[in-house]
C-alpha positions in Angstrom: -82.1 11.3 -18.4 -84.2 14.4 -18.2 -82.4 17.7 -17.2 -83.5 20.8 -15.7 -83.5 23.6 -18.3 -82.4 26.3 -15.9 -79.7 24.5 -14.5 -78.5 23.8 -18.0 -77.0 20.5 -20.1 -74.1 18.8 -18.4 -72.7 15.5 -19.1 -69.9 13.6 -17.8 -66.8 12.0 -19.7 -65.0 9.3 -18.3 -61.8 7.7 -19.4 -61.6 4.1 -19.8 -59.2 1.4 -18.7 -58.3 0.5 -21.9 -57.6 4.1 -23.2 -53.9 5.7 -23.2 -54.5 9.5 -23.8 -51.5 11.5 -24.4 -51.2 15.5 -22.7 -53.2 18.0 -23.9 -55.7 15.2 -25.5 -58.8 17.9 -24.8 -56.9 20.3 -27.3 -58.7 19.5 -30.3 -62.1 19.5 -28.0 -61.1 23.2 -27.0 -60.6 24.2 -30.6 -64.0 22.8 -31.5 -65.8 24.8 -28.4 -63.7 28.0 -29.2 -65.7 27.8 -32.9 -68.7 27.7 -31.4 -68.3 30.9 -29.7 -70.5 30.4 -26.6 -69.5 29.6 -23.1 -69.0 26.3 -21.2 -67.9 25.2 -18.4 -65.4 22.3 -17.1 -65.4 21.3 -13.7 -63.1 19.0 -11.9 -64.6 17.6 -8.5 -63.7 14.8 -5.9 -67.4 13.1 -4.7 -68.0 10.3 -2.7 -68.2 6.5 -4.4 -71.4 5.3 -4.4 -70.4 1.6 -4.6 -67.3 1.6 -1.8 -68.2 3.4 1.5 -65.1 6.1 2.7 -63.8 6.1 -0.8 -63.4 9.1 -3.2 -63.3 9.6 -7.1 -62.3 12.5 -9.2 -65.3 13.2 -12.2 -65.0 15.4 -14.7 -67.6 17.6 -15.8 -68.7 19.9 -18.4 -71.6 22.2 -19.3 -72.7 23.1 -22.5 -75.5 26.4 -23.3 -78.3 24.1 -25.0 -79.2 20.8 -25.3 -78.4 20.5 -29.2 -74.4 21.7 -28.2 -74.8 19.1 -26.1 -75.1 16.4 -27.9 -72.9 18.0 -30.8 -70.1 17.9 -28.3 -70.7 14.5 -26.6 -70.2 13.3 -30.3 -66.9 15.3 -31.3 -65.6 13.9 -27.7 -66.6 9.9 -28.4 -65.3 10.3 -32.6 -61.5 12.5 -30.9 -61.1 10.6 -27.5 -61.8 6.9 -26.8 -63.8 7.8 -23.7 -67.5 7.4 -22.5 -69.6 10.2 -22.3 -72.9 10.2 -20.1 -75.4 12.9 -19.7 -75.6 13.6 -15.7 -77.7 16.2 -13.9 -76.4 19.3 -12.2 -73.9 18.8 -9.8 -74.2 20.7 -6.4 -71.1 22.2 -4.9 -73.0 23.7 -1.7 -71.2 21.0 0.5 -68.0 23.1 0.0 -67.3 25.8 2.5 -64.8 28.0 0.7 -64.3 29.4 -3.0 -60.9 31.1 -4.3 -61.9 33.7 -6.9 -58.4 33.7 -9.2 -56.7 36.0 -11.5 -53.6 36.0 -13.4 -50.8 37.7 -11.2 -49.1 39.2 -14.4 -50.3 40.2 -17.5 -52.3 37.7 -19.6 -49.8 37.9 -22.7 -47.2 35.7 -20.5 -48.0 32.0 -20.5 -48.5 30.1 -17.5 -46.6 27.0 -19.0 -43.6 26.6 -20.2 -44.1 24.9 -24.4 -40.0 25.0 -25.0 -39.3 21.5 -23.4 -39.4 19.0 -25.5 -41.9 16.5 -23.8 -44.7 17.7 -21.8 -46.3 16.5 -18.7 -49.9 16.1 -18.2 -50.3 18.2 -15.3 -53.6 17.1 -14.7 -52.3 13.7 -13.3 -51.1 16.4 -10.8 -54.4 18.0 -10.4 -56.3 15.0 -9.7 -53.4 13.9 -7.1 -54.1 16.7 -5.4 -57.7 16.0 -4.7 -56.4 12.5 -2.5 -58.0 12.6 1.3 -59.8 16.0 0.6 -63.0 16.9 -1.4 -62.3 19.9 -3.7 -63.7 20.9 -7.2 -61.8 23.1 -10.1 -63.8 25.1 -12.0 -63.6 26.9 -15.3 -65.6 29.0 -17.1 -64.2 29.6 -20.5 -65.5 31.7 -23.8 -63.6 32.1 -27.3 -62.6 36.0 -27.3 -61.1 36.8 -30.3 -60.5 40.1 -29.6 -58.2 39.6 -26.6 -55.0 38.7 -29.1 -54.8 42.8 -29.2 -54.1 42.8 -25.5 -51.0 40.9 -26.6 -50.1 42.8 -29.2 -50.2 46.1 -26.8 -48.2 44.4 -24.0 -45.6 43.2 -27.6 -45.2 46.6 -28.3 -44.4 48.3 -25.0 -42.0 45.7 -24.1 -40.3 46.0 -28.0 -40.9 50.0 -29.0 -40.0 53.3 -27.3 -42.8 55.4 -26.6 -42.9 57.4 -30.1 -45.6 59.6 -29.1 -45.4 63.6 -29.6 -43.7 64.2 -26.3 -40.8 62.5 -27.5 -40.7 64.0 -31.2 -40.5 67.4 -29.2 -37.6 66.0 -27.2 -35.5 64.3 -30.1 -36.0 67.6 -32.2 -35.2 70.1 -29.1 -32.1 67.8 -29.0 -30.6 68.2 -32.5 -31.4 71.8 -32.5 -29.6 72.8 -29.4 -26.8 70.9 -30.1 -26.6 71.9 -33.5 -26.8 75.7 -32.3 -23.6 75.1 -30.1 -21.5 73.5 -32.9 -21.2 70.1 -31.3 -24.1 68.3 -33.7 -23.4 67.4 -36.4 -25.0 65.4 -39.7 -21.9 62.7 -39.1 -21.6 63.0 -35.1 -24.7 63.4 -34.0 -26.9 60.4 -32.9 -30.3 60.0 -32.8 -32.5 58.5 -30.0 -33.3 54.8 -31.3 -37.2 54.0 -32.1 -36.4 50.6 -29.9 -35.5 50.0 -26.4 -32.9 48.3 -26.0 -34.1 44.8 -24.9 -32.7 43.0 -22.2 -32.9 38.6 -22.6 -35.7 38.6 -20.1 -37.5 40.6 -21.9 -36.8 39.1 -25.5 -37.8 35.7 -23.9 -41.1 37.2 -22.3 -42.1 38.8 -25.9 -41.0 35.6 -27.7 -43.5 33.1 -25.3 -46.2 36.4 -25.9 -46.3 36.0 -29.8 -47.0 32.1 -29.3 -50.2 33.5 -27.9 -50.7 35.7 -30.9 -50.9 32.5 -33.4 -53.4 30.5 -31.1 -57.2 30.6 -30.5 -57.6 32.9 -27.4 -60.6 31.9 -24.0 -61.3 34.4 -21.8 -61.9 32.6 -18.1 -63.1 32.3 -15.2 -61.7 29.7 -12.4 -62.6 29.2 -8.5 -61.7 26.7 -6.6 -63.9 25.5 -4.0 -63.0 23.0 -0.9 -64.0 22.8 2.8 -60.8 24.8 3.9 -58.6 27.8 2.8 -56.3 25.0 3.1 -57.4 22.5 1.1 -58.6 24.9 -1.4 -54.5 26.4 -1.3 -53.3 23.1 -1.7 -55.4 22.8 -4.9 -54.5 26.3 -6.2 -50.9 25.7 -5.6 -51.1 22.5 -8.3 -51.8 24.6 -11.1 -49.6 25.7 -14.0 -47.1 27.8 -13.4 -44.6 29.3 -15.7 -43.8 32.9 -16.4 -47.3 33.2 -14.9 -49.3 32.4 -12.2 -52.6 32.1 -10.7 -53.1 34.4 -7.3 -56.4 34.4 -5.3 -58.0 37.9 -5.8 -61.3 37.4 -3.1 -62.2 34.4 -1.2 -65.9 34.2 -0.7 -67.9 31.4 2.1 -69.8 29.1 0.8 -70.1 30.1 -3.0 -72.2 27.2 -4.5 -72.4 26.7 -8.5 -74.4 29.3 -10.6 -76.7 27.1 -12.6 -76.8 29.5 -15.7 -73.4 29.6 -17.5 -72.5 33.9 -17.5 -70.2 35.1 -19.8 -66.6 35.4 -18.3 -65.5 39.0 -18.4 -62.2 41.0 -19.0 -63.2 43.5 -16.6 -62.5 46.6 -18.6 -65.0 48.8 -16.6 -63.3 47.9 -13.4 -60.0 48.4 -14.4 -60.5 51.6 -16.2 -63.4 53.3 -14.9 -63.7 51.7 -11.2 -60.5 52.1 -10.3 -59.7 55.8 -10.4 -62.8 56.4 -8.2 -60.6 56.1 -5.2 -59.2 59.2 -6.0 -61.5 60.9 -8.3 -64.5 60.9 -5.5 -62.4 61.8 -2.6 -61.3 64.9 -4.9 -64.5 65.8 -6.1 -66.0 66.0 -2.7 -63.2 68.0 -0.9 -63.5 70.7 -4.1 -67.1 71.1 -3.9 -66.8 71.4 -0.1 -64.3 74.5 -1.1 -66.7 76.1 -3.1 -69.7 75.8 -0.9 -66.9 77.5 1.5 -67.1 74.3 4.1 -63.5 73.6 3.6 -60.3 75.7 3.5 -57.4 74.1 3.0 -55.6 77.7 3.1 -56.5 77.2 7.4 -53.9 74.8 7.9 -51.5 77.4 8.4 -53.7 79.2 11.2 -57.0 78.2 13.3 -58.8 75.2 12.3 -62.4 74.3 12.7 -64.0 70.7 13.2 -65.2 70.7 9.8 -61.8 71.5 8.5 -60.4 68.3 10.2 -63.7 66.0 9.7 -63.6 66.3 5.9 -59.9 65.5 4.9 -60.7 62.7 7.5 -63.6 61.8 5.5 -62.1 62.0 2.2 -59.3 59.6 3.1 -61.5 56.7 4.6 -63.2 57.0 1.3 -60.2 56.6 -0.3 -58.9 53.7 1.3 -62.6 52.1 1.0 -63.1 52.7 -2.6 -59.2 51.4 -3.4 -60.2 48.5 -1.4 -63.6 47.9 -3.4 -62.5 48.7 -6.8 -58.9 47.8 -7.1 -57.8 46.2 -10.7 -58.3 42.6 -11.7 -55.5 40.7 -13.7 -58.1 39.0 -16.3 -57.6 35.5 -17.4 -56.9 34.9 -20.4 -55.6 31.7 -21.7 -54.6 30.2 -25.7 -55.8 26.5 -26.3 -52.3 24.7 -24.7 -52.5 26.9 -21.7 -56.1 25.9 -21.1 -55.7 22.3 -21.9 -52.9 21.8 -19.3 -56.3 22.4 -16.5 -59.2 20.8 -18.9 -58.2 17.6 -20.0 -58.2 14.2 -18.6 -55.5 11.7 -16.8 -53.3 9.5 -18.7 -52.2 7.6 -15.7 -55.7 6.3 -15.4 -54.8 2.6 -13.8 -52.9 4.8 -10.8 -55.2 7.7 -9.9 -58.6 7.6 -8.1 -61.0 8.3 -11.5 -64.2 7.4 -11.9 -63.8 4.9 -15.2 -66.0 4.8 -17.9 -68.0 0.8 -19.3 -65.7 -0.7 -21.7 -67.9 -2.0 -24.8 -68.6 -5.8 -24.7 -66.8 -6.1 -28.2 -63.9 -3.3 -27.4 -63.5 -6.1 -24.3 -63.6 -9.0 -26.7 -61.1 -7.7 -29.1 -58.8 -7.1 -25.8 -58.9 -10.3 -24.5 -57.9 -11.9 -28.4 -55.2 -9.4 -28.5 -54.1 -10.5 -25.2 -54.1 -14.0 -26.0 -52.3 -13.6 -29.6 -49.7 -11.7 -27.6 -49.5 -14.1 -24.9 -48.8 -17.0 -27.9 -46.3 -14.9 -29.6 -44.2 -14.9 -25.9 -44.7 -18.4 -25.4 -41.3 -20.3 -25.8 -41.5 -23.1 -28.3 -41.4 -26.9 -27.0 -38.4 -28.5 -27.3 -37.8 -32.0 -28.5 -37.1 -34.5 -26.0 -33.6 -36.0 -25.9 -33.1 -39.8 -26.5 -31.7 -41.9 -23.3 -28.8 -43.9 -23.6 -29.5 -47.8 -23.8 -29.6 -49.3 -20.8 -27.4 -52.7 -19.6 -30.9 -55.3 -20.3 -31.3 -53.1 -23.4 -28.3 -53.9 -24.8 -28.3 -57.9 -23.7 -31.8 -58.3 -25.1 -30.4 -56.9 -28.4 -27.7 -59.4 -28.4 -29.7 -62.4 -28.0 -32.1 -61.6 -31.0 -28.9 -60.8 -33.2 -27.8 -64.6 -32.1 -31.5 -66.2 -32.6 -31.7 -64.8 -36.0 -28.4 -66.0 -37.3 -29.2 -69.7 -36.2 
């Protein structure tokens, strides 16, 4: 099948009936993309079966940058999973009405699933339930960021070490000099202000499930959710992982269809560090100049005011509130290769969820059906032997008379 170049390579894997994939089965998959270093996307989407009229199958989709990662990937996902994978063209998503733009609502070092218990749940089965009776699509745009595993470590140390900076060198030596000066420090008595905070279980267990992130391949993402209703499109969001994190809608957008050329996902460090602090940067700025051009006098509060006194604090507060509004920080998501496989992987409960199934191979169906019927033989109770009936009355008579004939 020919694809359009611009709206990139896309193919299609479906599970079969025959497969039993455990959680986390695209994990390997993820580790392969996160080596390639490029972005992809996954998308998760109820459409319309084209076979029964009124009935609705979840497909899973992803998108690769070029046509040779295509087919490099379809071929790592038929040799790891036993699934079929089809090249498909681009699928629209203008029918959908509403997109949720997410973000993380804490910061990215804290998981979003919970790895201590001992058997995990393939919380796509979830995911795919949640699609039943509306049409919705998950999507997830994901790139290998190596660099975001110091992110972690900065959020490990804040939560482990004291700030040690030169303010509090000044403060510890101050200390020990005053109270050495009054005769009540002393070399045995006196103590020293610990390096470490004193950490409280809450936040030994939040640094414990950080360093898990710190020994695991690292995608920075992207994820909207698009449906026909804030509703649906809640309902969706509200089926995603969540464990010491969470996902929390940061702008919801009309009609947001797919962007056919696959963008980098970003940690939005220009936002959150540059962008931010213009809410009260500009507002500043302008009321300062406006006191050295002599338009403004804030020392006239205290006596007459004119209309430009009163426009221009006005004036600088609306500005305010519109440039906090506009450029308020963004939670980026970032997510280790267990986190992101809990959202981009397929169903094990295949034979009970509305999934679009992949062709079995004639010979995979062959092998089935003799495996079936060696199984069925195996089962199959054994004959038993038929008793002997007891000899009848004419039996026994007619057995007489030939005893009596022969000894004539």
């Amino acid at each position: 099948m020919n694809l359009d170049n611009e709206h990139g390579c896309w193919v299609e894997v479906r599970s079969l009936i025959t497969t039993k994939l455990e959680p986390l089965n695209f994990a390997s998959v993820l580790d392969v993309l996160y080596g390639l270093g490029r972005s992809f996307r996954f998308l998760m989407m109820n459409t319309k079966d084209k076979d029964v009229d009124g009935r609705f199958l979840v497909r899973f989709y992803l998108q690769l940058y070029d046509e040779q990662a295509k087919v490099q990937t379809s071929n790592i996902i038929r040799a790891l999973l036993d699934v079929e994978v089809v090249a498909v063209d681009f699928p629209a998503t203008e029918r959908f009405g509403v997109c949720l733009d997410l973000e993380l609502a804490k910061n990215y070092a804290l998981p979003i699933v919970n790895f201590q218990q001992e058997q995990l749940v393939n919380l796509v089965d979830g995911l795919v339930a949640s699609f039943a009776g509306l049409e919705g699509c998950l999507e997830i745009v994901a790139v290998a960021d190596p660099n975001a595993v110091l992110g972690v470590q900065k959020f490990v140390y804040k939560k482990t070490v004291s700030g040690s900076g030169l303010s509090t060198s000044i403060i510890d030596q101050g200390t020990d000099f005053l109270g050495q000066a009054v005769g009540i420090g002393s070399k045995e008595t006196s103590t020293k202000r610990p390096s470490q905070n004193k950490v409280d279980s809450w936040t030994r267990e939040c640094v414990k499930n950080a360093e898990r992130k710190l020994y695991s391949n690292l995608f920075t993402c992207q994820i909207h959710v698009h449906g026909n209703s804030l509703r649906n499109t809640n309902t969706i969001k509200n089926v995603l992982p969540s464990a010491m994190n969470k996902f929390r809608t940061f702008k919801t957008t009309k009609k947001q269809p797919l962007a056919p050329k696959l963008e980098k996902p970003s940690r939005h460090h220009l936002r959150n560090n540059v962008f931010c602090n213009l809410w009260w940067t500009i507002p500043l700025m302008l009321l300062l100049l406006s006191g050295v051009l002599g338009w403004f006098n804030p020392l006239k509060f205290t006596s007459t005011l004119s209309t430009i006194d009163l426009i221009l604090p006005i004036l600088a507060t609306s500005l305010a509130i519109c440039l906090f509004t506009a450029f308020k920080k963004r939670q980026p998501i970032v997510l280790s290769t267990l986190e992101l496989a809990q959202m981009i992987s397929l169903p094990s409960a295949v034979e009970k969820l509305p999934v679009a199934l992949g062709k079995v191979p004639t010979a995979r169906m062959q092998l089935a059906q003799q495996q079936q019927t060696v199984e069925k033989q195996k089962t199959k109770p054994a004959p038993t032997t038929k008793k002997a009936k007891p000899p009848t009355k004419t039996d026994t008579q007619t057995t007489h008379h030939l005893h009596a004939f022969l000894n004539e």
